[in-house]
C-alpha positions as CSV (number, residue, x, y, z in Angstrom):
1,X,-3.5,0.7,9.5
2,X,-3.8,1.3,5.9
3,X,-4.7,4.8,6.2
4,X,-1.0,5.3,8.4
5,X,0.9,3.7,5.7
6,X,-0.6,5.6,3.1
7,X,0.4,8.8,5.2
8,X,3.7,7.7,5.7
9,X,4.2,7.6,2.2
10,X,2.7,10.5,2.0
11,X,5.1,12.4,4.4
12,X,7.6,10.7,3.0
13,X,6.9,11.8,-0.6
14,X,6.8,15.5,0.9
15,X,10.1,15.0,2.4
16,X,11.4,13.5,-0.5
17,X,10.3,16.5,-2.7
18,X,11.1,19.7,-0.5
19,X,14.1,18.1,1.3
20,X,17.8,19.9,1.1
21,X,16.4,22.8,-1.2
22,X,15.2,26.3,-0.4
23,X,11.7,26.6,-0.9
24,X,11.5,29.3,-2.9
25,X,14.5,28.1,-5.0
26,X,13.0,24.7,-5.5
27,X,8.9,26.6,-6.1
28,X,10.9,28.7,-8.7
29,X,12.7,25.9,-10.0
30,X,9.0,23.9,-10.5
31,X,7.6,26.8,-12.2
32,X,10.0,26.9,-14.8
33,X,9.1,23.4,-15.9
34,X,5.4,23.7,-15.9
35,X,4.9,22.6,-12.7
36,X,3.6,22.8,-8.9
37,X,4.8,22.0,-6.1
38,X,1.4,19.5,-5.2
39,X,2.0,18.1,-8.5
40,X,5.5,17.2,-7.8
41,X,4.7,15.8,-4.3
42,X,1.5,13.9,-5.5
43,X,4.3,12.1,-8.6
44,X,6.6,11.5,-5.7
45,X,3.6,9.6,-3.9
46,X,1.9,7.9,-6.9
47,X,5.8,6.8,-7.2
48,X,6.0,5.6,-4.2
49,X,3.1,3.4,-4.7
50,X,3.9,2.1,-7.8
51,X,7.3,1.0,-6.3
52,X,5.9,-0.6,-3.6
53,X,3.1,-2.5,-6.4
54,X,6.5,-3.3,-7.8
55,X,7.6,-5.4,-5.1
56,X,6.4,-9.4,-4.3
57,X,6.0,-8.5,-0.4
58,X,3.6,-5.9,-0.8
59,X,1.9,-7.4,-3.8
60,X,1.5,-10.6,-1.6
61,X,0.4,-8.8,1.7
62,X,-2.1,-7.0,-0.2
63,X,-3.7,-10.2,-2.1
64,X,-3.6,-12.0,1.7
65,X,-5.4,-9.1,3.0
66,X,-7.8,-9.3,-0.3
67,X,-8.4,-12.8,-0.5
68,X,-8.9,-12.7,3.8
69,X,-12.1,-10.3,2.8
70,X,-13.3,-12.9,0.7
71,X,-14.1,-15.0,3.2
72,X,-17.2,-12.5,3.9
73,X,-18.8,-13.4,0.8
74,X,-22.2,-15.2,2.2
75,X,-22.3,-17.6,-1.2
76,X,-19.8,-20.7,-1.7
77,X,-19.2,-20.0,-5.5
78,X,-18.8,-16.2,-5.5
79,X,-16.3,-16.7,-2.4
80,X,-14.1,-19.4,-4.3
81,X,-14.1,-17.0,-7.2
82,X,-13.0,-14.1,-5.1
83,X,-10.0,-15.8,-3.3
84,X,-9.0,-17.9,-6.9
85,X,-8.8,-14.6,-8.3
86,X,-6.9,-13.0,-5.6
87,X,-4.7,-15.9,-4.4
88,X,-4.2,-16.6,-8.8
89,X,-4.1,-14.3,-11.3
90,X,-4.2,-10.7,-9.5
91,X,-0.5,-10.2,-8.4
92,X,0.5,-11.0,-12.1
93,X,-2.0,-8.1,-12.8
94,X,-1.1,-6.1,-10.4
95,X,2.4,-6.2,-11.7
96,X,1.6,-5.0,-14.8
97,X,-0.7,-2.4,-13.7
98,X,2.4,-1.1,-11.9
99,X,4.6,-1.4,-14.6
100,X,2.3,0.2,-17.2
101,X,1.0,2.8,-15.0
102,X,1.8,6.4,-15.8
103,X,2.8,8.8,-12.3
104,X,1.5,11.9,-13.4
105,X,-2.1,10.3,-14.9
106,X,-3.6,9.8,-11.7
107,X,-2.4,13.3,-10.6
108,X,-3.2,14.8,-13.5
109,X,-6.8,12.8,-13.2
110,X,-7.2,14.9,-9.5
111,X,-6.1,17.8,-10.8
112,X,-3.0,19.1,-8.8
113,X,-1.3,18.2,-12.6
114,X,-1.7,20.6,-15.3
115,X,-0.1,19.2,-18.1
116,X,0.3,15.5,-19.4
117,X,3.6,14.2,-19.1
118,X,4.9,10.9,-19.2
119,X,8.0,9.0,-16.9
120,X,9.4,6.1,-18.7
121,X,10.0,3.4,-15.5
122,X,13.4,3.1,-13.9
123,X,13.6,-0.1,-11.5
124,X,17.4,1.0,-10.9
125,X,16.6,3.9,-8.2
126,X,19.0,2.5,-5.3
127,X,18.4,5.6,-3.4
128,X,14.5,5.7,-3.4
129,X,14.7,1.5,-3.0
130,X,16.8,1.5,-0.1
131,X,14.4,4.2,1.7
132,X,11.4,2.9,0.8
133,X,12.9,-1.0,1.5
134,X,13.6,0.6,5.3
135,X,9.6,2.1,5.4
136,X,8.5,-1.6,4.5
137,X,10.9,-3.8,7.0
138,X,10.0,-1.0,9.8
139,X,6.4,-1.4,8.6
140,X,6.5,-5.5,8.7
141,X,8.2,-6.1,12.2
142,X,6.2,-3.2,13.5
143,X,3.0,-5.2,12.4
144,X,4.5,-9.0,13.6
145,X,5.0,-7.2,16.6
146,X,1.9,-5.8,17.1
147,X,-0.5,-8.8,15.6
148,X,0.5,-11.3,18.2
149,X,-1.1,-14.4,18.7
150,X,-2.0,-13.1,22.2
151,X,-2.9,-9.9,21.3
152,X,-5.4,-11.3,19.0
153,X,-6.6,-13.9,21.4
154,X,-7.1,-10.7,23.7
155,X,-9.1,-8.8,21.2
156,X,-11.2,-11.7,20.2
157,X,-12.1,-12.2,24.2
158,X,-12.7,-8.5,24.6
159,X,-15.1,-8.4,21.5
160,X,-17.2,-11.6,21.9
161,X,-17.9,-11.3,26.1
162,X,-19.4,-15.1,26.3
163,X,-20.9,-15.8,22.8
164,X,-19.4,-19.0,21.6
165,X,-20.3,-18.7,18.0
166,X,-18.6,-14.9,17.8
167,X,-15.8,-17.3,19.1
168,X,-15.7,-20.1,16.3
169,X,-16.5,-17.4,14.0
170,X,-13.1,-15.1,15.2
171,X,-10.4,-18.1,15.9
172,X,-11.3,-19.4,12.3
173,X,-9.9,-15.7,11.0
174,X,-7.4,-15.3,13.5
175,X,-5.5,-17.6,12.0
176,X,-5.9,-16.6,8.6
177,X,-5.2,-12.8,9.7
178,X,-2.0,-14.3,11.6
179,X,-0.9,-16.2,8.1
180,X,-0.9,-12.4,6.3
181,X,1.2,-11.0,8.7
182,X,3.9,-13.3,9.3
């Protein structure tokens, strides 16, 4: 599931770059600052991600999702630390990552970037926050839709055949998987 949304944003970065331009126009236009065309799309994507980072939804789906894994942790005291950190302290960082965070550094780091340049943040983008608001209310009913209570109950039958502790073990993280997604 992760990996689809990542590609989404990833199409929707290459859309957002190369759309309503001639491609030669637009490559010739990139060259003249400095530029490629990867580097461009891979900004448009680390933007993406940092917009989303911006947002309390996704900050809080991810530290669900996070604190969730914790639960896997065999030890009592590591586990509590995982999930105080994740259900505490990590949106806050998170946020600040996001805010901090440069677009072109991890570009630049994979090398599609040549040169380093810096983009001051702008929160006001109503055209790029209305698009990317659409990607993440699609995303969230498509996800309560699919994550039903049934459909979980379902899986957990499927996987487990007859073993009662797979059972226990599964309806104790059911519901905890059923808290992040709706």
């Amino acid at each position: 599931m992760l990996a689809r949304i990542f590609i989404l944003l990833f199409l929707t970065g290459l859309l957002n770059t190369v759309s309503s331009e001639d491609s030669l126009e637009y490559e010739n236009e990139v060259n003249k600052v400095g530029c490629n065309v990867f580097c461009q799309v891979c900004v448009t994507n680390v933007r993406s991600v940092r917009w989303a980072l911006l947002h309390d939804y996704a900050r809080g789906v991810m530290a669900k999702l996070l604190s969730f894994t914790c639960s896997f942790i065999p030890y009592h005291k590591p586990r509590a630390k995982c999930k105080a950190f994740f259900n505490g302290p990590f949106q806050e960082k998170l946020h600040d990552f996001a805010v901090n965070m440069s677009v072109y550094e991890p570009c630049r780091y994979i090398g599609v970037c040549l040169t380093q340049q810096y983009e001051t943040m702008n929160e006001d983008d109503s055209s790029f926050d209305s698009a990317m608001l659409q990607i993440f209310n699609t995303l969230k009913e498509h996800l309560k839709f699919t994550f039903t209570q049934d459909y979980i109950q379902e899986t957990i039958e499927e996987i487990c055949s007859s073993d009662k502790q797979c059972f226990k073990t599964f309806e104790k993280y059911a519901t905890t998987l059923m808290n992040v997604f709706h």
